[in-house]
N, C-alpha and C positions, 0 to 999 in steps of 0.2 A: 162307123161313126162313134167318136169319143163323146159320151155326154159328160155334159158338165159337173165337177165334184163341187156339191156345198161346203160351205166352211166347216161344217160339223163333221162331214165326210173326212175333208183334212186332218179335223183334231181326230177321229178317231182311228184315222189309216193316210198314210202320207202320199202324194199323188203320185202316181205313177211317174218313173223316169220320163223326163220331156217337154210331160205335162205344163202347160206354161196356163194363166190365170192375169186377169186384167189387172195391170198397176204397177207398183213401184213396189222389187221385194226389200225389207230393210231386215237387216238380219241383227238382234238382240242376243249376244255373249253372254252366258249367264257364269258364276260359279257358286257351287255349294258344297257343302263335306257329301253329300247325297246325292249330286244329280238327279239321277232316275228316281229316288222319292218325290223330289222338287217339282220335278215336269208332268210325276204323274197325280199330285196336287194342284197345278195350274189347269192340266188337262181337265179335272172334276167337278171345278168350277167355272172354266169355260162351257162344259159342257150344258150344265145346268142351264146355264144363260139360252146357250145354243138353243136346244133341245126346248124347251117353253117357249121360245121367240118363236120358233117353229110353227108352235100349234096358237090355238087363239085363247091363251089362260095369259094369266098376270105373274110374273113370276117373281113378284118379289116374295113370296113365301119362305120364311127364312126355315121350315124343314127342310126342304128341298138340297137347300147347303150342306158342304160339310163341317160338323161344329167347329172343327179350329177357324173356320173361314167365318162364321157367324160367331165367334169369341172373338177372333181380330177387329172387323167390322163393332162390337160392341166397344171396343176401348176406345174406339172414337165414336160415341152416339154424339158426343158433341160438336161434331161436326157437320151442321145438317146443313148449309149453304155449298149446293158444286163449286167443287171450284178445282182446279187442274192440277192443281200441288197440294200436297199436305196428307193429313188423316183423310181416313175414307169410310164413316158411316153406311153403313148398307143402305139407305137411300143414294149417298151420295155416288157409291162405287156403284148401285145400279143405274143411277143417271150416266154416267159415262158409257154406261154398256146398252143404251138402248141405240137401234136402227139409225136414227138421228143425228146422235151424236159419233156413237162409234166409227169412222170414215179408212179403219182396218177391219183384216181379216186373219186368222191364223193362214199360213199357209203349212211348213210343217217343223220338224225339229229334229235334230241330230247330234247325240253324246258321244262326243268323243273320249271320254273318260269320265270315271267315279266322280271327278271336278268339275269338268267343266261341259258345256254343251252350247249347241248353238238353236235358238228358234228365229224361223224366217217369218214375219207375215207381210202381206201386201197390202200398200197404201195407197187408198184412192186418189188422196188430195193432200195437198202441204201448205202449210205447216197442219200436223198430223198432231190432236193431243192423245198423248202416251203415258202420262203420268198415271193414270188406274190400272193401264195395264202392268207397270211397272211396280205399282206397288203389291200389285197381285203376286207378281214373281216375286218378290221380297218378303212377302207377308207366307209366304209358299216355301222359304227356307233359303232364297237364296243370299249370299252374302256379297256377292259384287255383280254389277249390270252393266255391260258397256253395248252401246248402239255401233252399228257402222251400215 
């Protein structure tokens, strides 16, 4: 019997060959001069989120972050209304990332070069909003994003 891997399980070890996961996977192109720094900066703050959702704390506690992630988030404190495009105030970027709202999951991710990589996650529902995820990958170093 295969038990079920949580998404946290995913971000920190990718699922087993076969493994298949309820939904639609949509796979996000990244590129950066870095890759592997890039992912393993998206990875530290997904985790974060992960990992407190988990348990019964409140996790917008901005130690928890990593400061570059809690510096980006402050250049937009002016941004305090959600909203699916734009800046992303650490209120606003954790409104996207609650239970709620979030209607993805990471599933997992694959570098094919110092450039470029690919992360897959699966989508429960469509239209799927992405734009916080999106800017997390960008706000994380990467320099171009394509969906497919």
């Amino acid at each position: 019997m295969i038990r079920m891997l949580t998404e946290l399980d995913r971000l920190v070890s990718d699922p087993p060959e076969g493994y298949h996961g309820l939904g639609t996977l949509v796979s996000i192109r990244i590129e950066a001069d870095d890759v592997g720094t890039v992912v393993c900066r998206i990875k530290s703050v997904l985790r974060v989120v992960l990992e407190e959702q988990s348990g019964d704390k409140s996790f917008t506690h901005k130690l928890s972050f990593p400061r570059w992630f809690v510096d980006a988030c402050l250049e937009n404190e002016h941004e305090s209304i959600p909203s699916e495009g734009g800046g992303r105030s650490m209120e606003n970027w954790l409104f996207w990332m609650e239970p709620s709202e979030k209607i993805w999951e990471w599933w997992d991710v694959s570098i094919q070069d110092s450039n470029h990589a690919r992360i897959r996650i699966v989508v429960h529902d469509w239209p799927t909003p992405l734009a916080a995820l999106e800017w997390l990958i960008k706000t994380s170093g990467a320099k171009q994003i394509e969906r497919s």
